[in-house]
C-alpha positions as CSV (number, residue, x, y, z in Angstrom):
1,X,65.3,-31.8,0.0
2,X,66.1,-33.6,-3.6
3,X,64.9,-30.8,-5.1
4,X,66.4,-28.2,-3.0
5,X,69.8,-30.4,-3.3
6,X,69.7,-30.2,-7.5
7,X,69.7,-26.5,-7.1
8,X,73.4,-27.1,-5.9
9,X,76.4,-27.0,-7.7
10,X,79.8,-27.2,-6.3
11,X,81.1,-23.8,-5.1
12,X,77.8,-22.5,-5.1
13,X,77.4,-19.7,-2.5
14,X,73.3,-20.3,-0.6
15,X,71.0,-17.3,-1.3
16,X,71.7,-16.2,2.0
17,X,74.1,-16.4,4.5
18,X,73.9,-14.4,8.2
19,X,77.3,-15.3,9.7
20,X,77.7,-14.6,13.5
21,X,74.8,-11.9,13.9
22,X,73.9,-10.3,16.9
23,X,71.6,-8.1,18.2
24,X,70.9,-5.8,21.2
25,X,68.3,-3.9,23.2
26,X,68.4,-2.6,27.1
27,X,68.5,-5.3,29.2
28,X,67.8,-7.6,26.7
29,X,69.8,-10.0,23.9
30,X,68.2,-10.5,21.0
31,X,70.1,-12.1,19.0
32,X,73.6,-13.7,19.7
33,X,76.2,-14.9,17.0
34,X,73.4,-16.6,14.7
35,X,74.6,-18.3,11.6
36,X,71.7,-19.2,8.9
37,X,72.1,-20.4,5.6
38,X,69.4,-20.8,3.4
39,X,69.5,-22.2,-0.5
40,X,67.9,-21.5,-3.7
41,X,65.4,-23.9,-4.2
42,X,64.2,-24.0,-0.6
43,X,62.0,-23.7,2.1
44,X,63.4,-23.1,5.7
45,X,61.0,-23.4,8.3
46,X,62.6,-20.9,11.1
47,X,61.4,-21.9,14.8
48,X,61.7,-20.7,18.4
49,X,59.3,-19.5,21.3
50,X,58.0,-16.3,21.2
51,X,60.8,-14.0,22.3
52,X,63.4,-16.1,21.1
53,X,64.8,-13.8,18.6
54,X,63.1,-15.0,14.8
55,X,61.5,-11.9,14.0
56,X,64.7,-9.4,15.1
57,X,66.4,-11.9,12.8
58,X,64.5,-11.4,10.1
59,X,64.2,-7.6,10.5
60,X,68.3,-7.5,10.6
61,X,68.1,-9.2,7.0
62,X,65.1,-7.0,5.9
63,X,66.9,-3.9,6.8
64,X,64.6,-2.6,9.6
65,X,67.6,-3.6,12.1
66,X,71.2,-2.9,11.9
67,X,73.4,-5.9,13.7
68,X,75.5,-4.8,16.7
69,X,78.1,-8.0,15.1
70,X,78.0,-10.3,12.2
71,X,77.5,-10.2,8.2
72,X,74.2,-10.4,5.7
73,X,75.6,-12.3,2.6
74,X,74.1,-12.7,-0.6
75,X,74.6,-14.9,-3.2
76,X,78.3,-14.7,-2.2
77,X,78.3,-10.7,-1.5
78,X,78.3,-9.2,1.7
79,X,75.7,-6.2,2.0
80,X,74.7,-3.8,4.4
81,X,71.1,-2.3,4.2
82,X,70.3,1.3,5.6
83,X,66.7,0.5,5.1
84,X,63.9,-2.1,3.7
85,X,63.9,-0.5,0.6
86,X,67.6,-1.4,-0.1
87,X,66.6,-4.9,1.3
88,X,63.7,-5.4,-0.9
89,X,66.1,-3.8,-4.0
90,X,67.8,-7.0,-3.3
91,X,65.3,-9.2,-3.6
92,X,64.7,-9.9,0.3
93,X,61.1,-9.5,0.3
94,X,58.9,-10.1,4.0
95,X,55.1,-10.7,5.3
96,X,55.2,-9.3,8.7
97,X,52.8,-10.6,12.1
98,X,51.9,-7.3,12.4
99,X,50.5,-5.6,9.2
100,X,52.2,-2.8,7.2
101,X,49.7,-1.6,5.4
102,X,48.0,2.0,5.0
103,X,44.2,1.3,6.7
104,X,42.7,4.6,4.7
105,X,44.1,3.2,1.0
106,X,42.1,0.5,-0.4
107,X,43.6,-3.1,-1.3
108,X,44.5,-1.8,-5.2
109,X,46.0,0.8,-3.3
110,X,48.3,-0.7,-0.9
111,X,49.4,-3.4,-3.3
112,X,50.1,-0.9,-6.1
113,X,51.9,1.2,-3.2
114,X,55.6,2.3,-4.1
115,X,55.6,-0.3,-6.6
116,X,57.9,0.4,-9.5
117,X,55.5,-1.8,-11.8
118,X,52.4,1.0,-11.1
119,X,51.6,2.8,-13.8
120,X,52.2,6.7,-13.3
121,X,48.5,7.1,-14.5
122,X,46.0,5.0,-13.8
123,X,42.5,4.8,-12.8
124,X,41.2,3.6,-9.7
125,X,39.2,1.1,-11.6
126,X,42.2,0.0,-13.9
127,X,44.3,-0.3,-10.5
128,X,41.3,-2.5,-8.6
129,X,41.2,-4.5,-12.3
130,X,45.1,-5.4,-12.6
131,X,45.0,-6.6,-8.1
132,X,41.7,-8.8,-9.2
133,X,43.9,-10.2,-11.9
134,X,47.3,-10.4,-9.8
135,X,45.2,-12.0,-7.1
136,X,43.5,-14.6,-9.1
137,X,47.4,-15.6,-10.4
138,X,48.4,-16.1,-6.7
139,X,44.8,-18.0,-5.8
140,X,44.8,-15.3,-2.9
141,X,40.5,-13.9,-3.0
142,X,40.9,-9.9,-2.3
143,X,38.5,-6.9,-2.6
144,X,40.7,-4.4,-4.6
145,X,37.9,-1.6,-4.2
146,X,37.9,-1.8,-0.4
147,X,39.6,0.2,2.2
148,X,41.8,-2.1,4.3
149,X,40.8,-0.6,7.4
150,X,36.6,-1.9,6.4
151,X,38.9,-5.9,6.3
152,X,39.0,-8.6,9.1
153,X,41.7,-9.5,9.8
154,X,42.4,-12.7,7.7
155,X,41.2,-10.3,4.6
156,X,44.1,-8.0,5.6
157,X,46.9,-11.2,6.0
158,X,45.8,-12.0,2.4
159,X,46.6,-8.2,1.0
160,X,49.9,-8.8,2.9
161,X,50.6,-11.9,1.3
162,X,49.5,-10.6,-2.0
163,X,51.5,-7.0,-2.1
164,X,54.9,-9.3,-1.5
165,X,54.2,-12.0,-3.9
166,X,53.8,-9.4,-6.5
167,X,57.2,-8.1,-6.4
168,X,59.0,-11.6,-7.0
169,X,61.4,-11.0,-4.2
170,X,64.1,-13.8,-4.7
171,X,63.8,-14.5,-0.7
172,X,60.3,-14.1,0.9
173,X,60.0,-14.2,4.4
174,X,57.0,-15.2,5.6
175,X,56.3,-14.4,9.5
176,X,53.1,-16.4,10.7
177,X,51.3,-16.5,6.8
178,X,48.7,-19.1,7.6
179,X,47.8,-17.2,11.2
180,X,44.7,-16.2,9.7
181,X,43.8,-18.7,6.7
182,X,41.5,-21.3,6.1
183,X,43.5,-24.5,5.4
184,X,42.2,-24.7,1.9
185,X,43.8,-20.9,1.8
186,X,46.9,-22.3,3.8
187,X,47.4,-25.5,1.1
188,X,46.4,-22.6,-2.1
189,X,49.4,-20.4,-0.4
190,X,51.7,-23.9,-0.1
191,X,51.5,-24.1,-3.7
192,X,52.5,-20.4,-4.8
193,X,55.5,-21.0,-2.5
194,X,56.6,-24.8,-4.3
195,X,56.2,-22.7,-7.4
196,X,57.9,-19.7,-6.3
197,X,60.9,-21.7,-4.7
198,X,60.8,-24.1,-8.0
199,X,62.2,-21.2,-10.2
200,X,65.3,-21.0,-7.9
201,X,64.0,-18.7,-5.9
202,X,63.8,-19.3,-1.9
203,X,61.6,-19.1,1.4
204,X,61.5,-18.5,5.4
205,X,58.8,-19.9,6.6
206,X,58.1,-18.7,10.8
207,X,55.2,-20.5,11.8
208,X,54.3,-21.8,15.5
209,X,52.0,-24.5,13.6
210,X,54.8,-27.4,13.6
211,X,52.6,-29.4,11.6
212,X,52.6,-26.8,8.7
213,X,56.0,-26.7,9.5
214,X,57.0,-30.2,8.8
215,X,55.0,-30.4,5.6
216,X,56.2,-26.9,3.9
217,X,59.5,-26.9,4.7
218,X,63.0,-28.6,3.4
219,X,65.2,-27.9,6.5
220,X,64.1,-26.4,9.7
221,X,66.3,-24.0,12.1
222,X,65.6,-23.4,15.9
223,X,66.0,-20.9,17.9
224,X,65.8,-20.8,21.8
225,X,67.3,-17.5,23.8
226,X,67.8,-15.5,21.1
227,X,70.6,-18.0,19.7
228,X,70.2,-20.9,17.2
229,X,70.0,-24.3,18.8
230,X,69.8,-26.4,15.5
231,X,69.3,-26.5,11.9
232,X,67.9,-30.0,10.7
233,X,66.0,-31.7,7.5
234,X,62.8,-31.8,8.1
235,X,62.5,-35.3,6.7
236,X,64.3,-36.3,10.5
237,X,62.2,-34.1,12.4
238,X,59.0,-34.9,14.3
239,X,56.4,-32.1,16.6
240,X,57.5,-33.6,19.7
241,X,61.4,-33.3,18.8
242,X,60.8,-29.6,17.6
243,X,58.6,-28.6,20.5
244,X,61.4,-29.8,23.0
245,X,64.1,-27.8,21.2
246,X,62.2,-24.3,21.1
247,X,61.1,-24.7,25.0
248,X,63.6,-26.5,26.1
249,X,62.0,-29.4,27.7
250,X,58.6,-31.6,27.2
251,X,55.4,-30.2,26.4
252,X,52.4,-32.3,27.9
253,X,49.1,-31.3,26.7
254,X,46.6,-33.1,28.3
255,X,42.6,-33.2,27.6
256,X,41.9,-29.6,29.4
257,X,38.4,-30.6,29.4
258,X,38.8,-32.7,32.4
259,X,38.1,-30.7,35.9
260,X,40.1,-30.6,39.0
261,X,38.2,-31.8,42.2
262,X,37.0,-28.3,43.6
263,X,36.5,-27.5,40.2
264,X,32.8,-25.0,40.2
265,X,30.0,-26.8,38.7
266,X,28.2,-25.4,35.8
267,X,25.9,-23.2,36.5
268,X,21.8,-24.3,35.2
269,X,21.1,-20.9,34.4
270,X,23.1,-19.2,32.0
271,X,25.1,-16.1,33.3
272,X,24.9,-14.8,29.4
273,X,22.4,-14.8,26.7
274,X,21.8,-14.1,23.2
275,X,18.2,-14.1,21.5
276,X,17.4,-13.7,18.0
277,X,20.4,-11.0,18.3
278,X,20.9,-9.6,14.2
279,X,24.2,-6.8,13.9
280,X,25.5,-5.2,11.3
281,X,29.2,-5.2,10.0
282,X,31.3,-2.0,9.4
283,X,30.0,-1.6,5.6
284,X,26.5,-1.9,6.4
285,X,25.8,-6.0,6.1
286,X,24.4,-8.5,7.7
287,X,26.9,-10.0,9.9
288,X,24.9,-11.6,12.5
289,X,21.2,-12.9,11.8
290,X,18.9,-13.9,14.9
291,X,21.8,-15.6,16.8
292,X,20.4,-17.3,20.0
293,X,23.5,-18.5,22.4
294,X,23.2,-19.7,26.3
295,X,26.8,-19.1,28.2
296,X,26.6,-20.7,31.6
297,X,29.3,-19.9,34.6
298,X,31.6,-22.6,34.9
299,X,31.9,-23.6,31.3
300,X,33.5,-23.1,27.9
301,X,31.9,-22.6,25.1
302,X,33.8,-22.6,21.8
303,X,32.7,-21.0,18.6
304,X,33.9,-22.7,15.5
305,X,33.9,-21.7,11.8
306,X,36.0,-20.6,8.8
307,X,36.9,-16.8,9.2
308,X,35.1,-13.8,8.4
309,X,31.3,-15.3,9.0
310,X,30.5,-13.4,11.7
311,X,32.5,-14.4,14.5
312,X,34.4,-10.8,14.9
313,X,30.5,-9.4,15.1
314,X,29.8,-12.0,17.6
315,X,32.6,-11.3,20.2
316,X,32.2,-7.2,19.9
317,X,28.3,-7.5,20.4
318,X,29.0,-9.8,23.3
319,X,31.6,-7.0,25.0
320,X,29.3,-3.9,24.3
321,X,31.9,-2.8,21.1
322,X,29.0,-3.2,18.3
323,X,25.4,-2.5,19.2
324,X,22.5,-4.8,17.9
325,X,20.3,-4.2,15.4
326,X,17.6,-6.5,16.9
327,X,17.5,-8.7,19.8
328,X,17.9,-9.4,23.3
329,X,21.7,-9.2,25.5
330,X,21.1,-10.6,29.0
331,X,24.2,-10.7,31.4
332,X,23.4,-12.4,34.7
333,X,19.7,-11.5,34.3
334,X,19.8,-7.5,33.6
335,X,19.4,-5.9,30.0
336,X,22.4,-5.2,28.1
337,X,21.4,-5.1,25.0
338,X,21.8,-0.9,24.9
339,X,24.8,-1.1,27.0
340,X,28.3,0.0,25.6
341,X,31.6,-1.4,26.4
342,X,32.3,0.3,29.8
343,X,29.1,-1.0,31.0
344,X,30.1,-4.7,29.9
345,X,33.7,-4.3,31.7
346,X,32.3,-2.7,35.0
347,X,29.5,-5.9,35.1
348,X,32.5,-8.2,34.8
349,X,32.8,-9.2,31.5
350,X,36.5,-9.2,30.2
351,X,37.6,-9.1,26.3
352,X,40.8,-10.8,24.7
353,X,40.5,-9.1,21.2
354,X,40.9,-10.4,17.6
355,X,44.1,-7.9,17.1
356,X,45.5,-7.6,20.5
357,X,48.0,-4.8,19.5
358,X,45.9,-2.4,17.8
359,X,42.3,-3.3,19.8
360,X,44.0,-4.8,23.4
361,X,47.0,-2.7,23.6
362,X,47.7,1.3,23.0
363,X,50.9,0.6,21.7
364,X,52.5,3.7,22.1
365,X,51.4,4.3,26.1
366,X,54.0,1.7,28.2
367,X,53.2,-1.4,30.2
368,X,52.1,0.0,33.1
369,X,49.4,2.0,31.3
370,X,48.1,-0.9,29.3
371,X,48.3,-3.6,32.2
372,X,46.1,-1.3,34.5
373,X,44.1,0.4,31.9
374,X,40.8,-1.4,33.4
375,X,41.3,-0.3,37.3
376,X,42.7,3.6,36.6
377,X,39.4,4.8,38.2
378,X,39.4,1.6,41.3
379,X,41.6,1.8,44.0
380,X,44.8,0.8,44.7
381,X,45.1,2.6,41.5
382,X,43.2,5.6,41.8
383,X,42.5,7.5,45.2
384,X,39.3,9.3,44.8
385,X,40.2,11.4,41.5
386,X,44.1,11.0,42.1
387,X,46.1,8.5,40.1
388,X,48.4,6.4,41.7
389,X,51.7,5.9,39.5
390,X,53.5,3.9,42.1
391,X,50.5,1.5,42.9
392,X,50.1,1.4,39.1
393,X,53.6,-0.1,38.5
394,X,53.2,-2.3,41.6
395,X,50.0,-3.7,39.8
396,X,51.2,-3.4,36.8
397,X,54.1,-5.8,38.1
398,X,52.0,-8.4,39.8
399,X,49.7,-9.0,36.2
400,X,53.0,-9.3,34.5
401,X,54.4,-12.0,37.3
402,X,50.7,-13.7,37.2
403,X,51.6,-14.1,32.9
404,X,55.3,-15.0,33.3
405,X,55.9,-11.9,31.3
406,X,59.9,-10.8,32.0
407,X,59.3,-7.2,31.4
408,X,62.8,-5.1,31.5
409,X,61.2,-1.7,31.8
410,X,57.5,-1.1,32.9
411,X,57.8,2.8,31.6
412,X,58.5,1.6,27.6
413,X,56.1,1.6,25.0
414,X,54.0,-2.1,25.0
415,X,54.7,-2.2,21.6
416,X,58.2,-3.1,22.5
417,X,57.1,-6.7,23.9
418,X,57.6,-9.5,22.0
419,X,54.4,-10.9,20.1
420,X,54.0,-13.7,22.4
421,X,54.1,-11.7,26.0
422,X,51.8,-9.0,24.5
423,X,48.9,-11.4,24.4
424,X,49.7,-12.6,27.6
425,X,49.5,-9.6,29.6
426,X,46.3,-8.2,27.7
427,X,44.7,-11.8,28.8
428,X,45.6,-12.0,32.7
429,X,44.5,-8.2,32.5
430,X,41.6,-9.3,31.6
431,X,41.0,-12.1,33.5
432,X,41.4,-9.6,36.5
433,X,38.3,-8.2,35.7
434,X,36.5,-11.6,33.9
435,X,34.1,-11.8,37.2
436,X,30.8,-13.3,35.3
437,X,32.2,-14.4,31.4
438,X,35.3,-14.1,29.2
439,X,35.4,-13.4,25.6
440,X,38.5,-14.6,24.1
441,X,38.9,-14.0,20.2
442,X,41.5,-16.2,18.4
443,X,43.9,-16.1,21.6
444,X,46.5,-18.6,20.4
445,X,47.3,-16.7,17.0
446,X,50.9,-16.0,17.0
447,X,51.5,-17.6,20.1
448,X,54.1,-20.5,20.0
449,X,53.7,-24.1,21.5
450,X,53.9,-23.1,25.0
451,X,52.5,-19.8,25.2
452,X,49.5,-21.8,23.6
453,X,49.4,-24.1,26.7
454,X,49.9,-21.3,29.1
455,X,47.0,-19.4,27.9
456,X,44.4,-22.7,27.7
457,X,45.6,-23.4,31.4
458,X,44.6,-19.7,31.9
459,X,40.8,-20.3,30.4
460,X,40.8,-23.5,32.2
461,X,41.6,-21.6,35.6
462,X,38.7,-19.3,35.2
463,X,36.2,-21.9,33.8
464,X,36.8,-23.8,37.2
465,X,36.9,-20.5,39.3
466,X,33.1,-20.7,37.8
467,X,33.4,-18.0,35.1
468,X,31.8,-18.8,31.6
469,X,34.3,-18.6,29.0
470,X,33.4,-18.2,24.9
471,X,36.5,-19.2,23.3
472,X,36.4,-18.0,19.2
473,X,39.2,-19.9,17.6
474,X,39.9,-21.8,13.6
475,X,42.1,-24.3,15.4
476,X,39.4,-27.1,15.7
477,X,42.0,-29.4,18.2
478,X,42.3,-26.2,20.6
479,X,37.9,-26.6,20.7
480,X,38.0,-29.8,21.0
481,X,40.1,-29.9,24.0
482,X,38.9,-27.3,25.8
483,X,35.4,-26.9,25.1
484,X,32.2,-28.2,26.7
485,X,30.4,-27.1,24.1
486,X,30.9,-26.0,20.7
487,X,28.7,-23.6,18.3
488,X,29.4,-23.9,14.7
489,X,28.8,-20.4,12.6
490,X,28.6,-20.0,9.1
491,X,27.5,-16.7,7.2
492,X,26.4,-14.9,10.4
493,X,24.5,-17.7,11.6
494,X,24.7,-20.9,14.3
495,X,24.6,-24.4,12.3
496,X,24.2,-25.6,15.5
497,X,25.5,-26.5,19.3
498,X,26.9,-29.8,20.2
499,X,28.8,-31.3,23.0
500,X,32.1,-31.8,22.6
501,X,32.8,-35.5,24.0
502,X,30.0,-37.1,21.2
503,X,31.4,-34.7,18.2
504,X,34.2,-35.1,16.0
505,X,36.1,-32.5,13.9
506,X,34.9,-34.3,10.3
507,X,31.0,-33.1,11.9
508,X,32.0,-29.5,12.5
509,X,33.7,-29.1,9.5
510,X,30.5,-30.0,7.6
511,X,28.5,-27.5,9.8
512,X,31.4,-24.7,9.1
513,X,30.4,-25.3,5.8
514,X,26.3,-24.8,6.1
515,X,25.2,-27.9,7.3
516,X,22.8,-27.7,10.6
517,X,22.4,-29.9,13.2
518,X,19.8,-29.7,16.0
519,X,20.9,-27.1,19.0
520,X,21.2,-28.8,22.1
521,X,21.7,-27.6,25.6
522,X,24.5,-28.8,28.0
523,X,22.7,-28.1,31.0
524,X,19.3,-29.9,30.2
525,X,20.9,-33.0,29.6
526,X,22.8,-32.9,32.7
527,X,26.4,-32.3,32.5
């Protein structure tokens, strides 16, 4: 705040100033007479649950949204965008949740993309050399010469991150940057923005992490409802405060780990297994090298390690989505190791993607069609080779009341959710059909403080109904209080498999960075 302070002078207008702005959709407020000011010089850390209105906010001052009431003010001038690009002409610059790139164009492409800095003529080896130079200035590791739809997803936050950067908007906007980041690429990013910010320039920082939060930030705002609740320094603000604001009551977590009394036991024999199973990624590699995994009914098993060594392999070979190059799939002791995604669903093995939108969700198709998407062909759904629509809605209904998802219209387009419900519904869809084992791919990303808890109390539900459960997550507290087990990947491989009550996170980290440790099982030593 000193510094953010010294960038004041008396009479001084902030960078930005939204003065009483609202925002409407059917059946639902948005946003309701929000004032934000934010200064030169600083970082504002920008909370609220998912749904409470940050990212309409932001899209209001990025020019994607028009306000139904209230003003945009800039450096003392009131403006009126009819679209990003008059936003972004005034230096409002944002990294969206949801990606904006163009999957065919590769990374040189989409960061050069409508930039007025490209060159008219250039070669695509001149463009992929100026992005491995622009990249190396930002500390952000990119692959200028591949196509963005060949990326994980982390690779594709980074391109994000990197495409906004390079513009030198005087206001960046940063919606969930460190989602998918290592947290030596999270603290590399924290420096570019106390750089950026030091030359007078300014940043919104939307995060669900409050402990990234706390340390980036000068002064932190909260919504709750769609309307702002509080703006506060940071310096007087703790997790437990902030997590009460944006819910609006206390957040317990407890150790989830712990069983209720009719909990199932865990099964000896596992109701999953991997042997010596080797895949291949999209471009041909190596992503998975003679992985050996047990999942037993009644258990979780977590799968740690730094992103993009072979975890996104992992959970489509376990669903049927990539097939093996060599090695053995058992699910509940038949074959699947030729069997294709269908097959997987049908045998009861459910699937809570990596990029829930684009790989859980048809976006465009509307809630109904997405909540019931797995039961179209079993009745109440379908009757013989007739489709249902009103027992579709009614299903439809009850998955949406089972996730505490307040749906105004089960005909709109999915994408119309807010990025915290659409997770939700995708994972009480799935549970619905989770019978044997539940893959669940980074299922907290996005989510705010209590949509995390909801969905751990969700995995802990079915690990006590006696379903297996592989939980794939970067957020090593989330494994450690959940999991019964943890593997530990690194470059396609396991480091190793250790119970969780004798580990620590100081031992995983040195197996997520190649260190092995003997494989043990859970069940032969009798827990």
């Amino acid at each position: 705040m000193a510094e953010t302070a010294a960038l004041r002078s008396h009479g001084t207008p902030p960078i930005v100033l939204l003065k009483g702005i609202a925002k409407y959709f059917p059946g639902v407020i948005a946003n309701q007479d929000i004032d934000l000011e934010v200064w030169a010089g600083e970082i504002h850390g920008l909370l609220g649950e998912n749904g409470a209105g940050k990212s309409t906010l932001m899209n209001i001052l990025t020019g994607i949204y028009k306000p139904d009431a209230g003003e945009i003010i800039l450096d003392g001038y009131a403006w009126e965008f009819a679209s990003p690009v008059e936003a972004i002409a005034a230096g409002i610059g944002m990294v969206h949740q949801h990606f904006k790139l163009v999957k065919a164009f590769t990374v040189a492409e989409n960061i050069h993309l409508g930039w007025s800095e490209t060159p008219p003529r250039i070669s695509a080896e001149a463009l992929e050399a100026r992005t491995a130079e622009l990249a190396a200035t930002f500390n952000l590791a990119v692959k200028p010469s591949v196509r963005v739809e060949d990326l994980s997803t982390g690779e594709q936050q980074r391109v994000e991150i990197l495409r906004v950067l390079t513009r030198q908007a005087r206001v960046l906007i940063l919606d969930e940057p460190t989602a998918v980041l290592t947290p030596a690429e999270a603290r590399e990013l924290f420096k570019a923005l106390r750089n950026f910010v030091s030359r007078g320039n300014a940043v919104i920082f939307i995060s669900h992490k409050l402990d990234e939060v706390l340390e980036i930030s000068d002064r932190i705002s909260v919504l709750r409802g769609g309307r702002k609740v509080t703006t506060e320094a940071t310096r007087n603000c703790n997790q437990k405060q902030l997590a009460k604001l944006m819910v609006g009551h206390e957040i317990v977590l407890n150790n989830l780990r712990a069983r209720s009394p009719g909990a199932a036991v865990v099964s000896r024999d596992p109701v999953m297994s991997l042997r010596n199973v080797s895949a291949y990624d999209d471009l041909g590699n190596v992503a998975l090298n003679g992985v050996s995994l047990d999942i037993h009914a009644g258990e979780i098993l977590g799968i740690a390690g730094v992103a993009g060594n072979g975890q996104k392999q992992l959970s489509h070979v376990l669903t049927g989505m990539r097939a093996v190059a060599s090695g053995s799939i058992v699910v509940d002791g038949r074959e699947f190791s030729c069997a294709g995604a269908g097959e997987f669903a049908d045998f009861g093995v459910g699937h809570i993607p990596e990029d829930r939108l684009t790989s859980g969700l048809a976006p465009a198709l509307s809630v109904t069609d997405n909540a019931v998407i797995r039961e179209y062909d079993h009745p109440p759904v379908a009757l013989g080779h007739w489709l249902r629509p009103g027992a579709a809605t009614a299903l439809a209904r009850s998955i949406a009341e089972a996730a505490a998802v307040a749906v105004p219209d089960f005909a709109m387009p999915v994408r119309n959710l807010s990025g915290g419900n659409q997770p939700l519904l995708v994972a009480r869809r799935e549970m619905r059909i989770a019978s044997r084992v539940l893959i669940a791919a980074y299922p907290s990303r996005g989510l705010d403080v209590g949509a995390i808890n909801t969905m751990m109390r969700y995995f802990v539900e079915l690990r006590d109904s006696g379903v297996g459960v592989v939980l794939i997550s970067e957020e090593l507290e989330e494994l450690l209080n959940l999991s019964d087990r943890i593997a530990v990947m690194f470059h396609g491989e396991i480091m190793g498999i250790i119970e969780t009550a004798s580990t620590d996170i100081e031992a995983i980290g040195l197996m997520m960075g190649g260190q092995r440790t003997p494989i043990r099982s859970l069940v032969s030593e009798g827990i």
